[in-house]
N, C-alpha and C positions, 0 to 999 in steps of 0.2 A: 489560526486555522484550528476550528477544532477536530478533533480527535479522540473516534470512538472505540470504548475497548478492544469492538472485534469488528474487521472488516466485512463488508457485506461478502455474501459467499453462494448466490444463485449465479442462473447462469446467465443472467441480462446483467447488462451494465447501467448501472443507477446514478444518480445525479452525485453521490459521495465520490465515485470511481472519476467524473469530471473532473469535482473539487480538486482531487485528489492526485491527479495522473503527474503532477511534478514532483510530488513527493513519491508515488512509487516508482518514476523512473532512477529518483537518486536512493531509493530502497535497494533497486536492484542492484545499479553502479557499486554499493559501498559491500554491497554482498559479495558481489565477481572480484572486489582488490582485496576481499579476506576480512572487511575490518569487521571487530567484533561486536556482535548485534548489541550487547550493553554502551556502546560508545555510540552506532551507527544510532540506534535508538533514543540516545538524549539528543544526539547533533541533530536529528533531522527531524524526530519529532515531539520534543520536549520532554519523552516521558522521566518520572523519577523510576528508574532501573531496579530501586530497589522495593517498588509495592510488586506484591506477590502476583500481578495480574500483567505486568510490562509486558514478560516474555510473551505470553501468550496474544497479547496486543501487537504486539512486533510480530510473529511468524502470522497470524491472521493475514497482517497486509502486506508482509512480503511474498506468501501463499496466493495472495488478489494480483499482486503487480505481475506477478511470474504468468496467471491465469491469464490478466490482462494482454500481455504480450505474447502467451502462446494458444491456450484452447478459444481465448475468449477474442483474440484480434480481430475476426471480422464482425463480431458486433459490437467491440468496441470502434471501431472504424468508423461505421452505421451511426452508432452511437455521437459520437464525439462531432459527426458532421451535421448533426442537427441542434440546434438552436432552443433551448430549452431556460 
């Protein structure tokens, strides 16, 4: 899977947010039981923790998964039930 520095961040939901929506629901899971975003970060999506750009990559899409599941639910909804 790859994995780009910074999550998309409009207010449509794009074909990366599809790719995407298993990893940020286990974004969100590993956030709600506390684990810390340098561990949740390598487990789930490969990053090396320690290039100066991880953090910033990591709150991006857990910022997206959060949008995804609250402002952005009904077009991701919309979204995801069409066939692209």
């Amino acid at each position: 899977m790859l994995i780009k520095h910074l999550a998309p961040n409009g207010s449509q939901v794009v074909e990366y947010d599809r790719q995407h929506l298993a990893l940020y629901a286990a974004m969100l899971d590993a956030d709600a039981a506390g684990q810390h975003w340098t561990d949740a970060a390598w487990d789930l999506m490969g990053l090396d923790v320690t290039d100066t750009g991880a953090q910033a990559c990591w709150i991006s899409h857990l910022e997206r998964a959060r949008w995804i599941v609250g402002d952005g639910l009904r077009n991701a909804i919309l979204a995801f039930g069409q066939r692209g």
